[in-house]
MINUMAR-882541 format. One record per residue: residue in one letter; x, y, z of N, C-alpha, C, O in turn. Coordinates in steps of 0.001 Angstrom, whole numbers, padded with zeros to 6 digits, always signed. Example, Ala and Ser with C-alpha at 12.3 -4.5 7.8 and 13.67 -1.06 7.14 Angstrom:
BEGIN
A+013190-005690+007800+012300-004500+007800+013200-003300+007800+014236-003319+008465S+012850-002250+007080+013670-001060+007140+012900+000030+007870+013409+001138+008039
REM end
This chain:
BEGIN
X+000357-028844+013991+000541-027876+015054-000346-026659+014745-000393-026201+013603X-000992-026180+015679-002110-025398+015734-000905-023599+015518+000311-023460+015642X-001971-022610+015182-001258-021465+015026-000720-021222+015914+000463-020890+015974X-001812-021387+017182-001209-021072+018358-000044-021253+019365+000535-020405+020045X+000170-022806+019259+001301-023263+019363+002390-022830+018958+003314-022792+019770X+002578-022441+017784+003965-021843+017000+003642-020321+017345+004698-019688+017388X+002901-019793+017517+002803-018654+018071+003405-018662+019550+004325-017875+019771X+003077-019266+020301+003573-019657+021816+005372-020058+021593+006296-019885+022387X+005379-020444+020670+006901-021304+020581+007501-020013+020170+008387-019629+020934X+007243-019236+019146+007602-018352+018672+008431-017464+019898+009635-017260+020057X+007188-017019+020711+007342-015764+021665+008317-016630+022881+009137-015939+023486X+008243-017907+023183+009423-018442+024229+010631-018006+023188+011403-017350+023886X+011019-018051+022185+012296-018187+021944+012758-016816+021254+013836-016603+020698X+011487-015785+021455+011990-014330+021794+012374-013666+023177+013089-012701+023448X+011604-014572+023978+011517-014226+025139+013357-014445+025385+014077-013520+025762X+013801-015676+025117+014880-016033+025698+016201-015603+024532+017241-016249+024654X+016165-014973+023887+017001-014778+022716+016635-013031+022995+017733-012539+022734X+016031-012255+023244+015926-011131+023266+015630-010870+024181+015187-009723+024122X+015580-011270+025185+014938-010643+026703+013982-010309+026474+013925-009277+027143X+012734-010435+025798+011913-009385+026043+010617-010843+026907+010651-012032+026591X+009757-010297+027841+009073-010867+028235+007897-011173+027234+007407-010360+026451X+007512-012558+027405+006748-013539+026292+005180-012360+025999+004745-012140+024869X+004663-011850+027088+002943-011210+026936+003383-009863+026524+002477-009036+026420X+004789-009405+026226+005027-008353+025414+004997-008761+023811+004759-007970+022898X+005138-009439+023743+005214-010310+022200+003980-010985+021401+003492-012104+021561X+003541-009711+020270+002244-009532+019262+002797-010214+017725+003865-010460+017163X+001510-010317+017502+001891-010662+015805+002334-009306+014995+002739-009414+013837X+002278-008502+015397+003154-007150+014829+004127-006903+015221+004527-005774+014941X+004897-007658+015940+005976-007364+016392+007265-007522+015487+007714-008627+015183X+007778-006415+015114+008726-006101+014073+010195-006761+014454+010502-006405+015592X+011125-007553+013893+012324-008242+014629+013296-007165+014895+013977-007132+015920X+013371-005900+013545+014541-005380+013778+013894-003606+014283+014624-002803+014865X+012802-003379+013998+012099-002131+015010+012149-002730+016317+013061-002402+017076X+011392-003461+016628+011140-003705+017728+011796-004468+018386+011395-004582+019545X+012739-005103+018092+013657-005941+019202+014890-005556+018589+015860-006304+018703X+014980-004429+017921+016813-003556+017225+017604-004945+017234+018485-005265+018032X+017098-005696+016175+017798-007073+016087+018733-006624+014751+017957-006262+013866X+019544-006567+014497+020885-007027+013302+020659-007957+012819+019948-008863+013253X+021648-007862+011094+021132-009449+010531+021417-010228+011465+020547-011052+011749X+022684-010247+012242+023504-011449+012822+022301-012299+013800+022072-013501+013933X+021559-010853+014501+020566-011733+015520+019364-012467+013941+019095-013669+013932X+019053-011921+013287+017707-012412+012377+018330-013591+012055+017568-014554+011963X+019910-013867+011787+019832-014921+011008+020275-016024+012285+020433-017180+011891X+020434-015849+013380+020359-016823+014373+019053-017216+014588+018738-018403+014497X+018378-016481+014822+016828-016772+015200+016260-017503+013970+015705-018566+014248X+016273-017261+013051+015863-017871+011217+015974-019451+012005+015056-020251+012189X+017869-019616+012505+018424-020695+012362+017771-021342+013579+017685-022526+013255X+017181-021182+015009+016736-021489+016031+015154-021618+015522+014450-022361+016205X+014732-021165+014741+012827-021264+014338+013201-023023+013723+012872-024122+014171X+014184-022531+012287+014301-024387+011810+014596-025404+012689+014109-026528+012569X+015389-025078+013598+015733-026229+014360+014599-026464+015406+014309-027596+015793X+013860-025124+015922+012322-025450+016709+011526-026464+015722+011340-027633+016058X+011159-026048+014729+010321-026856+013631+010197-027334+012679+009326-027395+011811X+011789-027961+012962+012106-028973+011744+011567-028481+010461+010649-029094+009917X+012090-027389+009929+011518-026835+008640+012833-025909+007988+013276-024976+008659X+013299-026167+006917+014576-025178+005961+013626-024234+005675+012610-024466+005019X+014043-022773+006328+013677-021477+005321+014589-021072+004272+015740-021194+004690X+014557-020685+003202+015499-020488+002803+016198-018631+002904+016187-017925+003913X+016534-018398+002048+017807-017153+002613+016541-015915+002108+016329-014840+002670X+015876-016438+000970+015138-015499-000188+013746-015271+000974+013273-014149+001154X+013120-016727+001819+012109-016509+002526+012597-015840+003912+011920-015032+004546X+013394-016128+004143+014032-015339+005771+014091-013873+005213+014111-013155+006212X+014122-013208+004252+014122-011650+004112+012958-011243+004456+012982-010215+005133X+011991-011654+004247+010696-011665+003794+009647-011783+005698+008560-011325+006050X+010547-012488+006318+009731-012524+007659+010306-011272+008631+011328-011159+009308X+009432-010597+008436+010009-009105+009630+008912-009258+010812+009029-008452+011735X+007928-010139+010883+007074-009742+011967+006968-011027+012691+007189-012065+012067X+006621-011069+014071+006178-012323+014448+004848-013288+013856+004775-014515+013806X+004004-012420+013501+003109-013034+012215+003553-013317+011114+003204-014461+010823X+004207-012811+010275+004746-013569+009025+005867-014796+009682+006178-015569+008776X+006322-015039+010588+006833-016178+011094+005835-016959+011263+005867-017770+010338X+004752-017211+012102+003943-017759+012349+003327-018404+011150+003313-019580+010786X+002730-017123+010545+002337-017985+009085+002882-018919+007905+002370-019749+007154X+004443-018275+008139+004855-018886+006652+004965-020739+007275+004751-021722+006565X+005428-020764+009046+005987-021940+009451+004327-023084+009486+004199-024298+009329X+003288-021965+009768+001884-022885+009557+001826-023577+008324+001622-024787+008236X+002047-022636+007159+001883-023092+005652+003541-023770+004830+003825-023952+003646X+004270-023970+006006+005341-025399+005225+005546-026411+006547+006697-026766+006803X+004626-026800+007246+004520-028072+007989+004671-029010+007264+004615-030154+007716
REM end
């Protein structure tokens, strides 16, 4: 799967988990600045990215993703 793709997948399932419209949604986009997400929302979304792409993050790497780019990347580099 191309970056882009998980980039695209990414921003549908912000779009629909945060309201925010998909062409508002950058690779800087911060989860808990910018979409005032709580753990409760980070760790739903964590849990909705694995089940998008069949991939376990674990608890130590889910701290670690605050942006829509570090999502993107870490899910490119454990395909």
């Amino acid at each position: 799967m191309s970056e882009q793709e998980i980039y695209d997948k990414i921003a549908q399932l912000i779009e629909e988990r945060f309201e925010l419209s998909a062409d508002k949604v950058s690779q800087s986009l911060d989860f808990k600045k910018d979409l005032n997400a709580d753990s409760i929302d980070i760790v739903e979304f964590i849990l909705e990215l694995e089940d998008t792409f069949g991939a376990e993050i674990s608890d130590e790497d889910a701290e670690k993703l605050a942006t829509v780019g570090d999502a993107v990347t870490y899910i490119k580099n454990h395909q």
